[in-house]
C-alpha positions in Angstrom: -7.8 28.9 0.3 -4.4 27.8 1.6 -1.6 30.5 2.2 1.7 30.1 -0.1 3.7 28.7 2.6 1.5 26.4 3.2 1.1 25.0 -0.6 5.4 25.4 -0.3 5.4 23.2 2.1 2.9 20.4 0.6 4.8 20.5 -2.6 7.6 20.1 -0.7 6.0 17.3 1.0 5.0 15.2 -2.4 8.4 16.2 -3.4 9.9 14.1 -0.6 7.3 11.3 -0.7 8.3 10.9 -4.6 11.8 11.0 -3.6 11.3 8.2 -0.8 9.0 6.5 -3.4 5.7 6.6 -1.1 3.8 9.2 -3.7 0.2 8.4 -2.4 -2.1 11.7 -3.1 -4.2 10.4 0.1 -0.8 11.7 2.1 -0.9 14.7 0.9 -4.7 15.6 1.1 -4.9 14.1 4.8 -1.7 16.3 5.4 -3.2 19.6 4.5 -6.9 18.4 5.9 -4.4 18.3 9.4 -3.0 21.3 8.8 -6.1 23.2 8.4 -7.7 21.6 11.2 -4.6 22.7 13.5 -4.7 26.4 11.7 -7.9 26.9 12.9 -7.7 25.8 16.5 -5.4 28.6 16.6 -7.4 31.1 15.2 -10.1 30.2 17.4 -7.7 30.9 20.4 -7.1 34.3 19.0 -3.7 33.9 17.0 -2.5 35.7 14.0 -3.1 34.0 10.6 0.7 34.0 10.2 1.4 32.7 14.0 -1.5 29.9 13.5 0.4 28.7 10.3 3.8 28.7 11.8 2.5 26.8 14.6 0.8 24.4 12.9 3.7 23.8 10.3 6.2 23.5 13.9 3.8 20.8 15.6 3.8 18.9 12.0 7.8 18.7 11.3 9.1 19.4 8.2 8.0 17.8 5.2 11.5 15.6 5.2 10.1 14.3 8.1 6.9 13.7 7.7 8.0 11.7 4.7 10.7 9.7 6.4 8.5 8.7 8.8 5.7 7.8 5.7 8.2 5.4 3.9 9.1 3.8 7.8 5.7 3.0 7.9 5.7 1.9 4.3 8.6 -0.5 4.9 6.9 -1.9 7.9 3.7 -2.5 6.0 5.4 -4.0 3.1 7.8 -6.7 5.4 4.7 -7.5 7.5 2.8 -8.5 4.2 5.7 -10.1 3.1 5.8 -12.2 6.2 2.3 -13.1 6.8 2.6 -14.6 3.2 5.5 -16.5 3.6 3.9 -18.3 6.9 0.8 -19.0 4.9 2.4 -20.4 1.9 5.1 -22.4 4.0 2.5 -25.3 5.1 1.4 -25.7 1.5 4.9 -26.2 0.2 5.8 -28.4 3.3 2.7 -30.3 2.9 3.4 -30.7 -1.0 7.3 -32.0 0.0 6.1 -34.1 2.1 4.0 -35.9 -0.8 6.9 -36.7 -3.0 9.0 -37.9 -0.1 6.5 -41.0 0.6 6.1 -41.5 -3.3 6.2 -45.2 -3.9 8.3 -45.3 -6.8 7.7 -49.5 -7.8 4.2 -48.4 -8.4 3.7 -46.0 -11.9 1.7 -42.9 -11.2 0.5 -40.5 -13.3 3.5 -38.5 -12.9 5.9 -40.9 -14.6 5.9 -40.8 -18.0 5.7 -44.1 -20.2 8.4 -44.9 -22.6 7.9 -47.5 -24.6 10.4 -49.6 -27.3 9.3 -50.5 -30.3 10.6 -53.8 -31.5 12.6 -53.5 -35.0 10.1 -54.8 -38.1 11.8 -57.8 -39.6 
């Protein structure tokens, strides 16, 4: 069972992420799994339950940060994707380029289209 600051601070936390627009749930959950995990390594040196949870929350930066530093790494994420696709599609729109430049347009292809007159009826 998590203390009320601590549920404060991860609805502050989705809060922020919604704001930055980097909701993901799995942020939150990992956040508190963290949070716990630093709680009780406190404990286990002998700090209050209050001290322990103070501490933790200080090592962790406030949930502004922690979402700032989520949608940084969401940015970076998205423009690396966005970049590895525009290098792989570049050689496929070169290569097709290319194709129409060397197009031999005196011989028909199945690209042109036929139009045909029809002589008048007499």
């Amino acid at each position: 069972m998590m203390s009320t600051s601590l549920e404060e601070y991860l609805t502050q936390l989705r809060r922020e992420l919604r704001k930055n627009g980097v909701m993901e749930s799995r942020i939150v959950e990992e956040t508190r799994e963290h949070l716990a995990d630093a709680i009780h390594a406190a404990l286990q040196r002998g700090i209050s339950v209050e001290a322990a949870e103070s501490e933790a929350l200080a090592k962790f930066g406030t949930p502004q940060e922690v979402a700032a530093q989520f949608t940084v790494e969401k940015r970076y994420m998205i423009n690396r994707l966005y970049s590895m696709l525009t290098r792989l599609s570049t050689p496929a729109r070169k290569k097709q380029m290319d194709a129409t430049q060397y197009h031999d347009v005196s011989v028909p292809s199945r690209y042109h289209f036929r139009s045909s007159i029809k002589a008048p009826a007499s």
